[in-house]
C-alpha positions in Angstrom: -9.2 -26.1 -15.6 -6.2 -24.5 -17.3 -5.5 -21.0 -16.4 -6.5 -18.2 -18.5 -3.3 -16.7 -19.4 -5.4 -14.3 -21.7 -7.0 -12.9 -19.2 -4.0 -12.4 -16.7 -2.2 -10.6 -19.4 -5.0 -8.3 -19.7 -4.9 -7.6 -16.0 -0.9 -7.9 -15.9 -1.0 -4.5 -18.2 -3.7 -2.4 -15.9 -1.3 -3.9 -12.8 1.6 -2.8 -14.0 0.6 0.9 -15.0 -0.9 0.8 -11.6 2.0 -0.3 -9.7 4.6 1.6 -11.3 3.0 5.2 -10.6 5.5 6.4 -8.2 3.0 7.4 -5.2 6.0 9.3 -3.2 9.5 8.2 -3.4 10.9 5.0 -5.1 13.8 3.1 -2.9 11.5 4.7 0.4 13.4 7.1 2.4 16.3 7.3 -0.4 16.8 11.2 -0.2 18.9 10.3 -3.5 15.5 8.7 -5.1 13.2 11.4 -5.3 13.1 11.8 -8.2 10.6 9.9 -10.4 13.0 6.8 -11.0 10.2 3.7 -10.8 8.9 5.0 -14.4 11.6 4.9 -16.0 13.6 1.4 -14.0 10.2 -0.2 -15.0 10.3 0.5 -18.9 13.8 -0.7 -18.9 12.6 -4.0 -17.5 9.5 -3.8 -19.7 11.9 -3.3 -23.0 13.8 -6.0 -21.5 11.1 -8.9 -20.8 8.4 -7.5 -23.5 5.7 -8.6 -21.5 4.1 -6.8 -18.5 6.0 -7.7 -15.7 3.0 -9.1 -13.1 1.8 -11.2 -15.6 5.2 -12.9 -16.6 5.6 -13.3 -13.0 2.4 -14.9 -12.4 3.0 -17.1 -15.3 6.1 -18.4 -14.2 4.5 -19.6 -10.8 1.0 -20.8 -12.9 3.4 -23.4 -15.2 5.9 -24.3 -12.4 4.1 -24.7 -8.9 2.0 -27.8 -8.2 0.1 -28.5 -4.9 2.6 -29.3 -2.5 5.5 -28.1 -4.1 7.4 -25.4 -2.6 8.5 -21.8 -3.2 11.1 -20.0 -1.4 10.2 -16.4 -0.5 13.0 -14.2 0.7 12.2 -10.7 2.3 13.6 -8.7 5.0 16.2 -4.9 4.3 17.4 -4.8 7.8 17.2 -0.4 7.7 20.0 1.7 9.6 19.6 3.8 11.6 16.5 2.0 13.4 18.5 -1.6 13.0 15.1 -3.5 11.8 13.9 -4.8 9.0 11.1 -2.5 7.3 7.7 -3.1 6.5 8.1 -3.2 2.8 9.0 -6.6 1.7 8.0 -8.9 4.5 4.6 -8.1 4.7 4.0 -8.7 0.6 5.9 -12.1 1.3 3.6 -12.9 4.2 0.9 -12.0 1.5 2.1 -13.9 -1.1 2.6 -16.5 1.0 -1.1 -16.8 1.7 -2.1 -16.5 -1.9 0.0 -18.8 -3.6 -1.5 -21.3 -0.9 -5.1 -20.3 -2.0 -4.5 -20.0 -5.3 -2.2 -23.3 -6.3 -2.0 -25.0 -2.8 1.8 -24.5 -2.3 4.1 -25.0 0.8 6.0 -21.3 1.3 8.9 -21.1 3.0 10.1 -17.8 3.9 14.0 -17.2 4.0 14.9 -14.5 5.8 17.4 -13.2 8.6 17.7 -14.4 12.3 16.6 -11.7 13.4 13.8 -11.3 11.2 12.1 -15.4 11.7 10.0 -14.8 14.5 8.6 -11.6 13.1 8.0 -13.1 9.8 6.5 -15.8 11.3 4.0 -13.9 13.2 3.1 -12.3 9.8 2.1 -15.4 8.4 -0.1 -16.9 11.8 -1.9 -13.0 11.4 -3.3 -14.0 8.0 -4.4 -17.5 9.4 -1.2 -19.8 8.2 0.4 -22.5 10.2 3.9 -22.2 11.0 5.7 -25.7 11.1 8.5 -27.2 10.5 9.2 -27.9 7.0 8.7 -31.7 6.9 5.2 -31.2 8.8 4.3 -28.1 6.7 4.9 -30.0 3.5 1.7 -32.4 4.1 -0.8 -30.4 4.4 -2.4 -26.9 3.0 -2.4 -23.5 4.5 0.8 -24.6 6.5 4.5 -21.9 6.2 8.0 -22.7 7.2 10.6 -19.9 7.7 13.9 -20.6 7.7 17.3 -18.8 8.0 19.4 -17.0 5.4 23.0 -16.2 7.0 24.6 -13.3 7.0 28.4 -14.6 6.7 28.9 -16.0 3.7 30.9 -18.8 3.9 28.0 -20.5 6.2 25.6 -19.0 3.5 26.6 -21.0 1.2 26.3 -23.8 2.9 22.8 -22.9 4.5 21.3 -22.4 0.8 23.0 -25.7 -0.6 21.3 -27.2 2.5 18.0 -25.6 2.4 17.8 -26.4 -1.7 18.5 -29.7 -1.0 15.3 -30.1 1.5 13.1 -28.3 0.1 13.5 -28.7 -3.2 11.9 -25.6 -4.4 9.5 -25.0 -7.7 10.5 -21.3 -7.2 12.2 -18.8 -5.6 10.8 -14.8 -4.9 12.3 -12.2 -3.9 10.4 -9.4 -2.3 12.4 -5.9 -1.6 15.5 -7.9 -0.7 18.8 -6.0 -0.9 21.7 -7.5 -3.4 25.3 -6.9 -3.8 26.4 -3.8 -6.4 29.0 -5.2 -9.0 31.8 -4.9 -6.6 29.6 -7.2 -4.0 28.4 -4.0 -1.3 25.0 -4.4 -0.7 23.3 -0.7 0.4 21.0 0.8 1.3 19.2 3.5 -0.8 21.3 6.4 0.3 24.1 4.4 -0.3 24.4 3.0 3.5 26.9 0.1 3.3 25.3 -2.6 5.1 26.6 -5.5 3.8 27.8 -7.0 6.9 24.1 -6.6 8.4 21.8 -8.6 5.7 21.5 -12.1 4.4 23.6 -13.6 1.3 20.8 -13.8 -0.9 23.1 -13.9 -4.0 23.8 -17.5 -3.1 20.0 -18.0 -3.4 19.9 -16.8 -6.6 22.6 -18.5 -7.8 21.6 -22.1 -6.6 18.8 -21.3 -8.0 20.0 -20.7 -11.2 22.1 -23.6 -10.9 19.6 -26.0 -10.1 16.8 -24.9 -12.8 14.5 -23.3 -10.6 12.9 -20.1 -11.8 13.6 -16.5 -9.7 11.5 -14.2 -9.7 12.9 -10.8 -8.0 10.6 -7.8 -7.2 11.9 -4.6 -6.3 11.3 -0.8 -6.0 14.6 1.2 -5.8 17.2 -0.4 -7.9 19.6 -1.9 -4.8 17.3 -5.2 -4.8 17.5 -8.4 -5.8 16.6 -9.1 -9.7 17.9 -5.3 -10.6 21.2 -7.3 -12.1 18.7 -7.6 -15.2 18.7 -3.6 -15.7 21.7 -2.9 -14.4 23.4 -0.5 -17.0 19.7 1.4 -16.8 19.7 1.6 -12.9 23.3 2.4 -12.8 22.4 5.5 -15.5 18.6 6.3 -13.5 20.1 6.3 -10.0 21.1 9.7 -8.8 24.0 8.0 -7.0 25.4 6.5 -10.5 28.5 4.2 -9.7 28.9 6.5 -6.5 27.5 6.1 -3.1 27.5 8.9 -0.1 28.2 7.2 2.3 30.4 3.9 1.1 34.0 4.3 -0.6 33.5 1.2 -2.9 32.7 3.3 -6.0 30.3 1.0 -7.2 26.9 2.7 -6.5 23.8 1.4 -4.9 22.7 -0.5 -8.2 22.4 -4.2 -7.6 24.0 -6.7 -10.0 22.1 -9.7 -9.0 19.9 -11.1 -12.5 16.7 -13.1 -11.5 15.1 -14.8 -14.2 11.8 -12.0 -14.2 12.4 -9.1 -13.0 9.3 -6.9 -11.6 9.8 -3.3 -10.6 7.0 -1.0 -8.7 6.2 2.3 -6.7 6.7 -0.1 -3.5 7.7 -4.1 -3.8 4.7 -4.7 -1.8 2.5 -3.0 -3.9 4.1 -5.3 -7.0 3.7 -8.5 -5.5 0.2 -7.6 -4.9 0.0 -7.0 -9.1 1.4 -11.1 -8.8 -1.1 -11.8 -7.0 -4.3 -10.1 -8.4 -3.0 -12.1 -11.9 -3.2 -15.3 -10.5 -6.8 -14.7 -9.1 -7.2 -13.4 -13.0 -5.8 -16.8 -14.1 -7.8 -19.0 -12.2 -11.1 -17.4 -12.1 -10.5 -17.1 -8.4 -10.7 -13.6 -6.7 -9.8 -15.3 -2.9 -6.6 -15.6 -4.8 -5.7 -12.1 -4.1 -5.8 -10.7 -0.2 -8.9 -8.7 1.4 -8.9 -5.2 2.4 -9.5 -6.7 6.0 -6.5 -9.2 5.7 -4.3 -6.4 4.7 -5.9 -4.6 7.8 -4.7 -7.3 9.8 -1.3 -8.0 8.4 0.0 -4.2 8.4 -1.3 -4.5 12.1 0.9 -7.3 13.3 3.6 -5.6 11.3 3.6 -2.8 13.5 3.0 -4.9 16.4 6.4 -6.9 15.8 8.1 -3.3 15.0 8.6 -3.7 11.2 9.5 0.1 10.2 8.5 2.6 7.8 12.0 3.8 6.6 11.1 7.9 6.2 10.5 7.6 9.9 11.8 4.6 11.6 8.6 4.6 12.9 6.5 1.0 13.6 3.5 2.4 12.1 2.0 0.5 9.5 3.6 3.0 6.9 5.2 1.5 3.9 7.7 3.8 2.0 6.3 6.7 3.5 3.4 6.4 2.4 0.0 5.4 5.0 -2.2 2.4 5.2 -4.9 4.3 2.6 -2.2 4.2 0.1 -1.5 0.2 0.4 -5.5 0.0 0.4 -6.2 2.1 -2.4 -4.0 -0.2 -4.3 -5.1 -3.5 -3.3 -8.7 -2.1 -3.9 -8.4 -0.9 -7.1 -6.5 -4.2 -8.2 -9.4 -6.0 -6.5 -11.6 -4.4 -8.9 -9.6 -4.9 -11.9 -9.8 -8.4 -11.3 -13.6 -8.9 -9.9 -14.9 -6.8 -12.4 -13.5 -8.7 -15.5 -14.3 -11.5 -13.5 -17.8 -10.8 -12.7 -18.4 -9.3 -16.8 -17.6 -12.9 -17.7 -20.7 -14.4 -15.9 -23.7 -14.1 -18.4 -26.3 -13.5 -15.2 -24.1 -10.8 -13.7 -26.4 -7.4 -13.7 -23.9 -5.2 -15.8 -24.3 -8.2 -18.5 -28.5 -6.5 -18.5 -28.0 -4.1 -21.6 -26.3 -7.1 -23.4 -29.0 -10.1 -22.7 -31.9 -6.9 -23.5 -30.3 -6.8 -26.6 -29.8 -10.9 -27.8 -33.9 -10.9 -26.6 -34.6 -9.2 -30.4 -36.3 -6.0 -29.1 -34.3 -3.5 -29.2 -34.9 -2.3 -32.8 -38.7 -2.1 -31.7 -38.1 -0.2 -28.2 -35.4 2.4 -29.8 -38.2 3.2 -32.7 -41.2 3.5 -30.2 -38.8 5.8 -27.6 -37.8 7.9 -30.6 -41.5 8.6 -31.5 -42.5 9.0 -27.8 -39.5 11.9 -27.5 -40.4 13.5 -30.8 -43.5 13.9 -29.7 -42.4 15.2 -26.1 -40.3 18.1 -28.4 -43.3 18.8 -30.6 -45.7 19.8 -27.6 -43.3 21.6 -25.8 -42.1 23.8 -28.6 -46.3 24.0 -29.1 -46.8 24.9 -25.6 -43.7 27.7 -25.7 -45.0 29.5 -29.2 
């Protein structure tokens, strides 16, 4: 069956409008970002790509990703001042991870810090995936790797060349993943320097790049990977400008690393959920996009593993300071916009009634013997009142 591409285009532009309604603050805890940023760093990658967003993302993974190929997923801002990686990011990529196994029986392998493997891997066993090594995981479905992304980058290099080399990737995503500013700081949204505390994911990018494999980078604040494609419109949008607070490099907090597709929401997480409701869009499939109870379980086992909420610091099952209702009011009402369609498509569904009352070739008849029926109704009441 080939994919409906019609039909996740359709849902790619209600995703989009969804996702890009900035909730509470875009970049999380940035004080510099309250402003309403996410509107207007998402029409600049809209004007950009054309297309919405979601749906070219989806697309990309549709045309590329065959069972048993691979995608990379890279996730993980390690957050001063708690020194942990935050919610946001990790737990779409455990998500993602999931669907892109349901929904095109991939191998995912997450890349993410030292720090951050055994917490990402406990993501991925919450929502029922097997974590293996990759030449194991490789063979059979619903199996993850996660593997390490250095934070010197000398060995990065060589860690990426490696990891390209054995896993040989159909794509790469990037989920809320810092990237270097043009003078090659990564920050955080306040303009934090932490570029001695997170992974090299520019060499991902690049190898990527070099190698023909598509990226795909989804971010929320403009200091992420895939934010390189906007850049003069982040560096213009961005309260901080070329400037950062707290970091003498004069280069602002906007990153310059370009991914091939570029999607920009409220909160990453929320975005790569818009991924995923398209590909259950695509391939008649609504499994393809998580439950409300699976994103019950997987903000749990965030907060059990202490992934943060950034406003806070907090292990809480907050993303971006926003609550667990927010994340489920989002996935629901992308649940919908997918079932729904879905369901309207089926020719026995019960809101398909009115139409298959109408095809029976009585409807003509019924309106003309309701309209008497009524006319009468007026006639004695009016009788009755005189």
């Amino acid at each position: 069956m080939q994919p409906d591409l019609e039909l996740c285009k359709i849902v790619g532009e209600s995703v989009d409008r969804l996702v890009s309604a900035q909730v509470f603050m875009s970049g999380g805890a940035a004080a510099l970002t309250t402003r309403n940023v996410t509107k207007e760093l998402y029409e600049a990658a809209r004007e950009v790509q054309r297309e919405p967003l979601t749906y070219l993302a989806a697309r990309a993974l549709l045309e590329r990703v065959t069972p048993r190929s691979t995608v990379l997923i890279c996730a993980g801002f390690f957050d001063p001042p708690s020194m942990i990686d935050e919610a946001d990011g990790p737990l779409g990529a455990a998500l993602l991870a999931r669907s892109l196994c349901v929904a095109l029986d991939a191998t995912p392998v997450l890349v993410t810090e030292v720090a951050n493997m055994e917490r990402t891997a406990y993501l991925l066993r919450a929502l029922g995936l097997e974590v293996l090594d990759f030449e194991l995981a490789r063979t059979t479905p619903f199996k993850a790797s996660v593997m390490p992304l250095a934070i010197d980058p000398r060995r990065a290099e060589q860690v990426v060349a490696e990891l390209f080399d054995r896993t040989e990737p159909a794509a790469l995503v990037t989920i809320e993943k810092p990237a270097p500013n043009v003078k090659g700081y990564y920050h955080t949204g306040i303009g934090l320097n932490v570029t001695d505390l997170v992974g090299k994911v520019s060499y991902l990018v690049d190898e990527a790049r070099r190698r023909g494999v598509v990226s795909i980078g989804i971010g929320d604040g403009g200091n992420e990977v895939g934010m390189g494609k906007i850049l003069a419109a982040c560096q213009e949008v961005l309260p901080t400008g070329t400037k950062c607070l707290y970091c003498p490099c004069g280069g602002g907090i906007a990153a310059a690393t370009e991914t091939d597709i570029l999607v920009v929401g409220a909160v990453a997480n929320w975005a790569s959920y818009g991924v995923e409701a398209c590909l259950a869009a695509a391939l008649d499939m609504p499994e393809a996009i998580h439950s409300l109870a699976e994103e019950r379980q997987a903000t749990a086992a965030a907060s059990q593993v202490g992934l943060i909420d950034p406003t806070t610091g907090l292990a809480n099952g907050w993303v971006d300071g926003t609550p667990p209702v927010c994340s489920e009011s989002m996935l629901e009402l992308m649940r919908q916009m997918v079932e729904l369609r879905l369901t309207r498509r089926r020719s026995s569904a019960l809101m398909n009634f009115p139409k298959r009352w109408t095809e029976r070739g009585v409807a003509e008849q019924t309106v003309a013997i309701w309209a008497w029926h009524l006319a009468a109704g007026v006639e004695a009441y009016f009788a009755r009142e005189g």
